[in-house]
C-alpha positions as CSV (number, residue, x, y, z in Angstrom):
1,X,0.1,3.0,-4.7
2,X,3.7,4.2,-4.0
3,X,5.4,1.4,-2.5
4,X,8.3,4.0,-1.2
5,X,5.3,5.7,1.0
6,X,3.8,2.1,1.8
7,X,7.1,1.0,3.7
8,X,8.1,3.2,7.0
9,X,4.2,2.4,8.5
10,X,5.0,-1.3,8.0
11,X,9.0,-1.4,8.8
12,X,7.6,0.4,12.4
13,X,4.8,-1.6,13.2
14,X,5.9,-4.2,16.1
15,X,5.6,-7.6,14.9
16,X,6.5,-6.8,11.1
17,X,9.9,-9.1,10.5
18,X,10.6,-7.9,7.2
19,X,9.2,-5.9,3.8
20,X,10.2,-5.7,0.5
21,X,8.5,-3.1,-2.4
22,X,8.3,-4.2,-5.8
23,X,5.6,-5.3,-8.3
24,X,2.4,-7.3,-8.4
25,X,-0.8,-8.2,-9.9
26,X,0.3,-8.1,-14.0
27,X,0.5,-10.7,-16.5
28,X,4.2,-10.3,-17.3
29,X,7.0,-12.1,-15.7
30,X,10.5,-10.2,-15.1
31,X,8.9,-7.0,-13.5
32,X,10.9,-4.1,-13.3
33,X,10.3,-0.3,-12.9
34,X,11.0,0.8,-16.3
35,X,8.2,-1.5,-17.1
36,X,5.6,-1.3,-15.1
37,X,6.0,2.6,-14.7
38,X,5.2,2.8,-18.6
39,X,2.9,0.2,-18.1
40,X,4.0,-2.5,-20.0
41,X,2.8,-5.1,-17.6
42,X,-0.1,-4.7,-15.8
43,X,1.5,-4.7,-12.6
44,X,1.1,-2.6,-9.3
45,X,3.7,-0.8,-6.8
46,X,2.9,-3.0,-3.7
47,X,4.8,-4.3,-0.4
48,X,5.6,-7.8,0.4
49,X,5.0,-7.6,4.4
50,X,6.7,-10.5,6.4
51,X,5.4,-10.5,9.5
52,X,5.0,-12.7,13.5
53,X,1.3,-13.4,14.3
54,X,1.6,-13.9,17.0
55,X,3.0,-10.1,17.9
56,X,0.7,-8.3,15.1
57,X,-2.5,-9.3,12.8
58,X,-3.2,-10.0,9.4
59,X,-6.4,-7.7,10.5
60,X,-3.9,-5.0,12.4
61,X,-1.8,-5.3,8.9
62,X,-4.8,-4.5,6.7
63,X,-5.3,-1.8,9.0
64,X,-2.2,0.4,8.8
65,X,-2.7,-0.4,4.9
66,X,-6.0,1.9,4.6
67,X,-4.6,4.7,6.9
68,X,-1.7,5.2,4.0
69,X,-3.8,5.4,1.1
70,X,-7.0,7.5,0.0
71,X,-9.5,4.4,-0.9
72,X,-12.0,6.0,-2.8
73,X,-9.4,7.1,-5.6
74,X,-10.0,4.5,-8.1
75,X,-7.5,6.0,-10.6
76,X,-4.0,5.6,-8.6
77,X,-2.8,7.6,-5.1
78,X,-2.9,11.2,-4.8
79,X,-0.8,12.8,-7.8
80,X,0.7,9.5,-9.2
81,X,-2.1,8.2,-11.7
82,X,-2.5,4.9,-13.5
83,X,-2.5,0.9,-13.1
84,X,0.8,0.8,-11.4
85,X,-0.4,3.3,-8.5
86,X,-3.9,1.8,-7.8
87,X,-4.0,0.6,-4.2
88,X,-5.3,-3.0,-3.9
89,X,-4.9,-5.8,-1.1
90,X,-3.7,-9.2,-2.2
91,X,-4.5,-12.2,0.2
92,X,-3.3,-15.6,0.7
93,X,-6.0,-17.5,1.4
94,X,-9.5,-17.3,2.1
95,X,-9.4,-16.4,5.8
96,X,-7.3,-13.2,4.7
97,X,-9.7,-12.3,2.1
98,X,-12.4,-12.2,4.8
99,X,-10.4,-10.1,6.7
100,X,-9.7,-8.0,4.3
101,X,-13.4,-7.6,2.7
102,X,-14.6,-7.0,6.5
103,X,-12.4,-4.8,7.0
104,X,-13.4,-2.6,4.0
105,X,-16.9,-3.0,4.6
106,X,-16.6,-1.1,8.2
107,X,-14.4,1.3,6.9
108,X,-16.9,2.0,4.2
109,X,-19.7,2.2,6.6
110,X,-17.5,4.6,9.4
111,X,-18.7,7.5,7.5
112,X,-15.1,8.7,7.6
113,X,-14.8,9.2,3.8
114,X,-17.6,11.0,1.5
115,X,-17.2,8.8,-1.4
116,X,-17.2,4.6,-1.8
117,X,-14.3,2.8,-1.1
118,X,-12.9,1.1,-4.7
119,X,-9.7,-0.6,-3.0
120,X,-9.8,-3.8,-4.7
121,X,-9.4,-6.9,-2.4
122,X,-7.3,-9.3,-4.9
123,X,-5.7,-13.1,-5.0
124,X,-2.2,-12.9,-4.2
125,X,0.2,-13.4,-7.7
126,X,3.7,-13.4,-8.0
127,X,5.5,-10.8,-6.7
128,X,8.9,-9.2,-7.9
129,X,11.3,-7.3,-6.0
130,X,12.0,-4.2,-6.6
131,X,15.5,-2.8,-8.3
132,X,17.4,-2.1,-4.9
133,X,17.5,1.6,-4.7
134,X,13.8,1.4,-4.0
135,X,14.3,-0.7,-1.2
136,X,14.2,1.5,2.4
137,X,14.1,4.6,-0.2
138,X,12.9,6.4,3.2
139,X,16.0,5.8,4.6
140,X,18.8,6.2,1.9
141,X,17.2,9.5,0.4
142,X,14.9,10.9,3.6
143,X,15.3,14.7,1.8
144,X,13.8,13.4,-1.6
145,X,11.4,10.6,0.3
146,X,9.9,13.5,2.8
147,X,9.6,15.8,-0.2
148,X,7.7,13.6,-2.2
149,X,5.6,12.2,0.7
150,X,4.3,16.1,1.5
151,X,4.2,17.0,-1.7
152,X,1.9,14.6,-3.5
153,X,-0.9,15.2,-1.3
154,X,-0.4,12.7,1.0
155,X,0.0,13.6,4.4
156,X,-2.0,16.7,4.4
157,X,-5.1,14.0,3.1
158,X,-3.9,11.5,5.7
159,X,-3.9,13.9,8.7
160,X,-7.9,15.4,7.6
161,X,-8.7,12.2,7.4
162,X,-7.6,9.9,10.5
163,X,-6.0,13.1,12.6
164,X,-3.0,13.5,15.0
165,X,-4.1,11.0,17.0
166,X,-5.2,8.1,15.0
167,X,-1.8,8.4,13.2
168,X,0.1,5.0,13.2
């Protein structure tokens, strides 16, 4: 959900090479904004994450994932609602979908959130890039990016939830 919100954590995180937002996940080819948005397509915001293993894990990756999102809002993220906002992790290959299963199955049982966790854990599809003024939207609009990150409920969920501290 929200790829714009979805990239600083990732372009930060030491090992990450490279990221790219755009769509995932539907049954249409040609993605773009105008479509999925009305969905048209079936597709999801997401993040294609590049990254060195041997400087970060696919493990360390999945984490910084649930520490953006609110996983037990099975409807989209925060304010932005529907198919193309639903948060969901698509893996490679089997070891990553292990990973990512495990991983959800000890965040579920941390007793950190009230309510189940619905993120879906999902076979990787194609991917489309996003139209370019999404791309780094953080960085070529901060004003608008910051104002939207506060203001759909995001941060204020993200700090009750994992704290000052556990921030990444």
């Amino acid at each position: 959900g929200c790829f714009w919100c979805m990239q600083p954590p990732y372009d930060k995180a030491k090992g990450v090479v490279k990221t790219i937002v755009g769509y995932t996940g539907g049954t249409k080819e040609d993605a773009t904004y105008s479509k999925v948005s009305g969905h048209r397509t079936k597709h999801r915001e997401a993040i294609e994450v590049a990254y060195d293993p041997t400087q970060i894990s696919y493990d360390q990756l999945v984490d910084i994932f649930w520490r953006q999102i609110n996983p037990t809002q099975a409807d989209g993220q925060f304010h932005d609602i529907g198919l193309s906002y639903q948060a969901a992790i698509f893996y490679d290959n089997e070891e990553e979908k292990k990973i990512a299963e495990a991983s959800k199955e000890k965040l579920g049982k941390s007793g950190r959130f009230d309510k189940p966790i619905v993120t879906e854990i999902l076979p990787r599809v194609s991917f489309y890039p996003a139209e370019e003024y999404h791309q780094k939207y953080y960085l070529k609009i901060p004003a608008d990016f910051e104002a939207y990150h506060v203001g759909s409920g995001r941060v204020s969920f993200l700090e009750r939830k994992w704290g000052e501290k556990d921030k990444k």
